[in-house]
C-alpha positions as CSV (number, residue, x, y, z in Angstrom):
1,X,0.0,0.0,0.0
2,X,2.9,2.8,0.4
3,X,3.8,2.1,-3.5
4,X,0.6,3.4,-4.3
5,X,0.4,5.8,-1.5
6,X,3.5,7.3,-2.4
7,X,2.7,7.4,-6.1
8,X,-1.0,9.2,-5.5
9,X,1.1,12.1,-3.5
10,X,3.3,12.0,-6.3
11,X,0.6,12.8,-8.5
12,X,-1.3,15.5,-5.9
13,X,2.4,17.1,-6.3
14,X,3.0,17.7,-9.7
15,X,-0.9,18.5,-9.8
16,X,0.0,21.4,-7.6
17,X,3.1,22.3,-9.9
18,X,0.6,22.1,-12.7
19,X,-1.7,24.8,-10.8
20,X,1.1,27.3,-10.6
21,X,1.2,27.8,-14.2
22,X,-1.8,29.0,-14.7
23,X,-1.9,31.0,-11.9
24,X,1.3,32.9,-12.8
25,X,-0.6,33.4,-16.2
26,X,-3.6,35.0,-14.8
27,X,-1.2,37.3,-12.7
28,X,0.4,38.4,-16.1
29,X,-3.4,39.1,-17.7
30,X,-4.2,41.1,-14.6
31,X,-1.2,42.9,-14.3
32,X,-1.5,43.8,-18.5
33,X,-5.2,44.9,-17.1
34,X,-3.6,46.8,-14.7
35,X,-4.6,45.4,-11.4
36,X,-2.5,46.5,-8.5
37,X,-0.5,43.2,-7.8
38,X,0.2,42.4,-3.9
39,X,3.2,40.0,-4.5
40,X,3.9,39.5,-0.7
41,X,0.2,37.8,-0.3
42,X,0.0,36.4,-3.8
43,X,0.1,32.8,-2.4
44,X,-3.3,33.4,-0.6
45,X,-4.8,36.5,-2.4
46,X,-4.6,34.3,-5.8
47,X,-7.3,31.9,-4.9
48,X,-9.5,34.6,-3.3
49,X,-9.1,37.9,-4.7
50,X,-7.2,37.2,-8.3
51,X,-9.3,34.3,-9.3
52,X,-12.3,36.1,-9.0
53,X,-11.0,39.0,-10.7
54,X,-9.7,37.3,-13.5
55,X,-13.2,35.9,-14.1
56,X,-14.8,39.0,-13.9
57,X,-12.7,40.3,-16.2
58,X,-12.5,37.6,-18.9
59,X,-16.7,37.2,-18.5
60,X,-16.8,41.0,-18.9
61,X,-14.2,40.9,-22.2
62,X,-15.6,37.3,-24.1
63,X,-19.0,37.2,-22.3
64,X,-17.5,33.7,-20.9
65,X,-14.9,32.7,-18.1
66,X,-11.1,32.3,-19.1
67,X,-9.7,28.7,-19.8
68,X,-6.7,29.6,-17.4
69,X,-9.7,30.0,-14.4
70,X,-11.0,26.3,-14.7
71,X,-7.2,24.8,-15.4
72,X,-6.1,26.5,-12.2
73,X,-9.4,25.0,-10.5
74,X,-9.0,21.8,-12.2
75,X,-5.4,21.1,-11.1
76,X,-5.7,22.3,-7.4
77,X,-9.1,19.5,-6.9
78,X,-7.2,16.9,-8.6
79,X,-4.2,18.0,-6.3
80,X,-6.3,17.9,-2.9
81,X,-8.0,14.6,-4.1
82,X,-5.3,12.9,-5.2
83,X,-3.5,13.8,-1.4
84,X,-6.3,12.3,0.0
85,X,-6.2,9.0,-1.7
86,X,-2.6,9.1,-0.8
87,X,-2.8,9.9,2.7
88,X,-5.7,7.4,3.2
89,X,-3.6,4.4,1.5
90,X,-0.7,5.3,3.8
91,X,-2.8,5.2,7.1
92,X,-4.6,1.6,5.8
């Protein structure tokens, strides 16, 4: 069970890496849009305060939400599920 533990936090990790991407993209749009970045609380302001903003602003723009906005959302749920799996093979 720790093989496949250890590979499901593998997984939640680069999940995680693979949110970071787009969320350093939608910094870029905002700042191009400019929005006043706060770089010291970017870790937390991004999912409360950025995300929204960004789909806000694409929704007002394309009359839909920006694809970086669900591939952020997409990568940090498979990132928390895939943790959990992990963490519940580890403690079986």
């Amino acid at each position: 069970m720790i093989t496949a533990s250890n590979f499901f936090l593998a997984i939640a990790i680069f999940s995680a890496l693979g949110g970071v991407v787009p969320a350093m993209m939608i910094i870029g749009i905002l700042h191009k849009r400019g929005v006043k970045i706060n770089w010291l609380w970017l870790r937390w302001l991004i999912i409360y305060k950025y995300l929204d903003q960004y789909r806000d602003i694409t929704r007002d723009e394309n009359g839909r939400t920006g694809p970086l906005y669900y591939a952020f959302l997409i990568a940090m749920n498979m990132a928390l599920v895939f943790a959990i799996i992990g963490l519940v093979l580890r403690a079986l």
